[in-house]
N, C-alpha and C positions, 0 to 999 in steps of 0.2 A: 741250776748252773747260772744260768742268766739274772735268776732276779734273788741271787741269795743274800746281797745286801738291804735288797728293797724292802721297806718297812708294810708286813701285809695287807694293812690297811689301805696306804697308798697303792699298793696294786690293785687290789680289790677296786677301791674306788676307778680308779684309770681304766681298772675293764670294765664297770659298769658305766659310766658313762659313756665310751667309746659301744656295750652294748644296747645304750638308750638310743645311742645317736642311729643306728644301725637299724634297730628293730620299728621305734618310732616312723622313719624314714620308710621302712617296707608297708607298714601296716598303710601312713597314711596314704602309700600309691599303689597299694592293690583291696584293700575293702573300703567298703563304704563307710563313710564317717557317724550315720547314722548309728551302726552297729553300738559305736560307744557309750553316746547318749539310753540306748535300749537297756543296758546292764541295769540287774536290779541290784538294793545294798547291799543283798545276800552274795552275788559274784561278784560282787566288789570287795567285799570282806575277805573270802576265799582267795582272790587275788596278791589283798596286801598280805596277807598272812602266808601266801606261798611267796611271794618276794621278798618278805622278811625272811622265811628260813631258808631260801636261796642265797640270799646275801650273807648272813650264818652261817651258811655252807661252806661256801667260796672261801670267806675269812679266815676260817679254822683251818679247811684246808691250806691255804699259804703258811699258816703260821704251823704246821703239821710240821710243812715241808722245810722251812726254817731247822726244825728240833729232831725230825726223824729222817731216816733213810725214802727217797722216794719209792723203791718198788713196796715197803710198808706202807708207806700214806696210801699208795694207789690201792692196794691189798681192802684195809680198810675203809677208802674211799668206794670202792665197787662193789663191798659189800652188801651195799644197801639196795641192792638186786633183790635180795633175799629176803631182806624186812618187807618190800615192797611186793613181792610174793604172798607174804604168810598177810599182810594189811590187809592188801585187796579182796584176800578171801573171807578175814575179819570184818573189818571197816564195810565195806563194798560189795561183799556177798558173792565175788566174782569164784569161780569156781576153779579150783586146783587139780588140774586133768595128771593123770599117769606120763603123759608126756611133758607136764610142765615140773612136777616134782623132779622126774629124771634131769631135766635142764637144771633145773633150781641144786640138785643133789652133783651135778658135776662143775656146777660154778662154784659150790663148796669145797669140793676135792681139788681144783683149780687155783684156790684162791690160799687154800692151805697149801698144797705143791710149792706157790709162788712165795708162797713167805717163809717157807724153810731153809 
């Protein structure tokens, strides 16, 4: 509604700097500065490559929402609950309990509801 003219780019960019200004600002007055210098190139790689698909993200989504209905973007956009589920047990080894399936199994049923 508000930003349907706005070129998504240009949003994207205006909330990422408004969220450097923001996060920057918190980090340097409550940890130690040390901390940064401590990172090795391995969390620094993981970093830019999670800020890159962050910003990827963000992007696609504006420009979703430009071309699609927003409760579809969003549909879509939440999905990724679910990828992020089945990874963690992939990728990560993290373990798929009876109670996360059932969660994971009705954000599906949810997320179908919502887009009909």
């Amino acid at each position: 509604m508000g930003l349907s003219k706005v070129d998504p780019v240009i949003a994207t960019g205006l909330r990422s700097v408004i969220m450097i200004v923001f996060t920057v600002s918190l980090m340097l007055l409550m940890k130690d500065r040390a901390l940064i210098t401590s990172l090795t190139s391995k969390e620094v790689l993981f970093i830019v490559l999670s800020g890159v698909a962050g910003a990827l993200s963000w992007l696609l989504y504006f420009v979703a929402l430009q071309y699609g209905k927003a409760v579809n973007v969003a549909v879509v956009d939440r999905s990724s609950i679910l990828f992020i589920v089945v990874l963690a047990a992939l990728v990560l080894g993290e373990e798929i309990t009876l109670k996360k399936a059932i969660a994971a199994g009705l954000v599906l049923i949810a997320l179908i509801l919502i887009s009909v």
